[in-house]
C-alpha positions in Angstrom: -7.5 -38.3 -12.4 -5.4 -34.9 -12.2 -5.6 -31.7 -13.5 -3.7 -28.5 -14.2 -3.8 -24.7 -13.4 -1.2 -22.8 -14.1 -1.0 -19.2 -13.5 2.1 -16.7 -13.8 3.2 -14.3 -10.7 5.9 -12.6 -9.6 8.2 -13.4 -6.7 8.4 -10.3 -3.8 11.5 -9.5 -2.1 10.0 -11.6 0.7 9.9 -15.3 -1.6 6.4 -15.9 0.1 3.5 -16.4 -2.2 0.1 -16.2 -1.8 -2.6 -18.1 -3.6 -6.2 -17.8 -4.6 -7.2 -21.0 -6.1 -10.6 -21.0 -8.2 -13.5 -22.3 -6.6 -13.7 -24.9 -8.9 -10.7 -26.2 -7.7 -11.7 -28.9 -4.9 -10.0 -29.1 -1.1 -7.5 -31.6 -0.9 -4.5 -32.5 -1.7 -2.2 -30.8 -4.4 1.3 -30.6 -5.8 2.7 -27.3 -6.3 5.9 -26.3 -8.4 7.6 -23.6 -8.8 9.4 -22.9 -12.0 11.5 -19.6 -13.0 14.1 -18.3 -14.6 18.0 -18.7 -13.4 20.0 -15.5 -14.0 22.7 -16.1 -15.9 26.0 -15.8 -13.8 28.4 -15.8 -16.4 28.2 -12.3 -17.0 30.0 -9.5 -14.7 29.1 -6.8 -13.1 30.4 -4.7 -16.4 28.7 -6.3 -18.8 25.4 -5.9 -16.4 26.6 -2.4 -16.2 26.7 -2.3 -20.1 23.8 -3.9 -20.8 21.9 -1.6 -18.4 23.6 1.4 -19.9 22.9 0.4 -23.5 19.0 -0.1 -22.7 19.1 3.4 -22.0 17.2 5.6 -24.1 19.7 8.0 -26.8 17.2 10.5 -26.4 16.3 12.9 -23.3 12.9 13.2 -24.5 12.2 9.2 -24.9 13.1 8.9 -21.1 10.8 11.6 -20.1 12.0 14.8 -17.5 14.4 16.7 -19.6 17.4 17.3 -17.9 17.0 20.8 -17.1 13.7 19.9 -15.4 14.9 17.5 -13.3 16.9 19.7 -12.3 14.7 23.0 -11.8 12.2 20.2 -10.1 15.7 19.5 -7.8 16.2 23.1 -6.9 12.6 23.7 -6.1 12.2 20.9 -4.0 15.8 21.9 -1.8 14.7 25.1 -1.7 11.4 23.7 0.4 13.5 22.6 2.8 14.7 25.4 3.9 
């Protein structure tokens, strides 16, 4: 007889995984598969760049730091180096 576990991750820069398999689970032999998602490579690098810009929030104050804050936070922070 076989069973299943499945559980969802994500893959580091590094492609090595690292598993901790419920004690329920016996010792033995087991199959493991991986299954993900294949960018799509039909699109270019400008409609990647479009995409990214138009998930972009229209509003300063959706994306968090106002401008002038980053900015202020900028000029303090060179100022430190000195």
């Amino acid at each position: 007889m076989q069973a299943y576990y499945e559980i969802e991750t994500e893959i580091p820069l590094n492609h090595q995984l690292h598993l901790k398999l419920p004690d329920n689970i016996p010792a033995g032999h087991a199959k493991i598969a991986v299954i993900y998602d294949v960018p799509d490579k039909s699109t270019t690098k400008a409609e990647q760049m479009a995409a990214f810009l138009k998930a972009l929030p229209d509003e300063p104050e959706e994306a968090g730091l106002s401008r002038e804050a980053i900015d202020d936070y900028l000029r303090h922070e060179r100022q430190s180096w000195d």
